[in-house]
Every structure is written in structure tokens, then in C-alpha cells.
C-alpha positions as CSV (number, residue, x, y, z in Angstrom):
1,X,-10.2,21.1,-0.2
2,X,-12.3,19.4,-2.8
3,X,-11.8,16.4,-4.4
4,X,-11.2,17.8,-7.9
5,X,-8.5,19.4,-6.1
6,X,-6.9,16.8,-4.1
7,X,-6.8,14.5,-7.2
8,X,-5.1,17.5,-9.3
9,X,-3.0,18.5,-6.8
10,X,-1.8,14.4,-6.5
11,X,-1.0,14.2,-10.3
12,X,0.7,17.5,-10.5
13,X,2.9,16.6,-7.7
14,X,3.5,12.9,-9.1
15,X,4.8,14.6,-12.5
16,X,7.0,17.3,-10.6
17,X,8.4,14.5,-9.1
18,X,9.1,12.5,-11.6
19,X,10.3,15.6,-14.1
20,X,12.7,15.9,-11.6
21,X,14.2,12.7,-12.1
22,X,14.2,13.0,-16.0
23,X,16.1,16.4,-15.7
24,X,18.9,14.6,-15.1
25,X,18.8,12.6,-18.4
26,X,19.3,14.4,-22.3
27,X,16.1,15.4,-23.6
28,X,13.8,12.4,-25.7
29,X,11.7,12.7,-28.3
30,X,8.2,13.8,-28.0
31,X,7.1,10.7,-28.3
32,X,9.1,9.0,-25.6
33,X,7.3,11.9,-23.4
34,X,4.0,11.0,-24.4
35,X,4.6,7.3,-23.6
36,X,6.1,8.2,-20.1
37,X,3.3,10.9,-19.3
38,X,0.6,7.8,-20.2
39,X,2.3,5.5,-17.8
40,X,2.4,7.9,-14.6
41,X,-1.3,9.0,-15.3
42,X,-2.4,5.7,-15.5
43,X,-0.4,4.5,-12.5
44,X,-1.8,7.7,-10.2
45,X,-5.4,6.1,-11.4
46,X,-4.8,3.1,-9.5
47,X,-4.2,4.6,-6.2
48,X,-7.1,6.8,-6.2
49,X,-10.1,6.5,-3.9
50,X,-13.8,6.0,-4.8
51,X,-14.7,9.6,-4.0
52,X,-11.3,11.2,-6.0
53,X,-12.8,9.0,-8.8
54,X,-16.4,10.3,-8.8
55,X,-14.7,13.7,-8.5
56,X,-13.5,13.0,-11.7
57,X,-16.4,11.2,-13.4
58,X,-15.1,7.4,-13.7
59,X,-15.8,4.3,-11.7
60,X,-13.6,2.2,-9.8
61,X,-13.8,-0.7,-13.0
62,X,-13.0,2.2,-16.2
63,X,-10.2,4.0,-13.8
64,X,-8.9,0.0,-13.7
65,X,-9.5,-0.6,-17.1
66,X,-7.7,2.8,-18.1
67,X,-4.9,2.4,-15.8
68,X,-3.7,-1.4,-16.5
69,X,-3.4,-0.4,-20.5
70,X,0.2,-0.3,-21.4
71,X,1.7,3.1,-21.9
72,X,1.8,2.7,-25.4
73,X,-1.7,2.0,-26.2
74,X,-4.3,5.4,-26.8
């Protein structure tokens, strides 16, 4: 598998996981999804490795930078 793939495949499964978990709860505005989508994306850029990053075109310090903003920053 390539990179581009593992990485994909890593967030996809991260938000299948977690949409599980929200399926339990009433549906939220849009906005509350954006905010919780942010904060999972961010979160999976922490824990991936130097060559998942370069698969994806960002260095170890913007995939940092990116993923220590608060969910409700842009």
C-alpha cells in the first residue's frame, strides 16, 4: 500500500469510528460538526509518521503547528 493510502485509510477509519459514537447522540448543528471534524483531523495529524506526512506534503513542524490549533480556529 502506499502511503497516501495508509494515511487515508487511518483518517477514514478514525471518523467511522467516531461517527459511530455520535450516532447515539440527536443530531447538532452543522457547525458543531465542523468543530468536531477539525478536532479528529488535527488529532490523527499528531500520530502520523515522517513518511505518511511527506505522503501528504507537510513537515513534521506545520503537521504540529496544524494539529495543536484548537478546533475552533480555521
Amino acid at each position: 500500500m502506499s502511503g497516501i493510502s495508509d494515511v487515508r485509510l487511518m483518517l477514514h477509519s478514525q471518523e467511522l469510528q467516531a461517527g459511530q459514537e455520535r450516532a447515539a447522540t440527536p443530531r447538532n448543528i452543522s457547525g458543531w460538526h465542523l468543530f468536531w471534524h477539525r478536532r479528529h483531523t488535527r488529532q490523527a495529524l499528531l500520530h502520523l509518521t515522517r513518511e505518511q506526512l511527506r505522503d501528504v506534503g507537510l513537515t513534521a513542524e506545520q503537521a504540529r503547528q496544524e494539529g495543536l490549533k484548537p478546533f475552533w480556529r480555521d
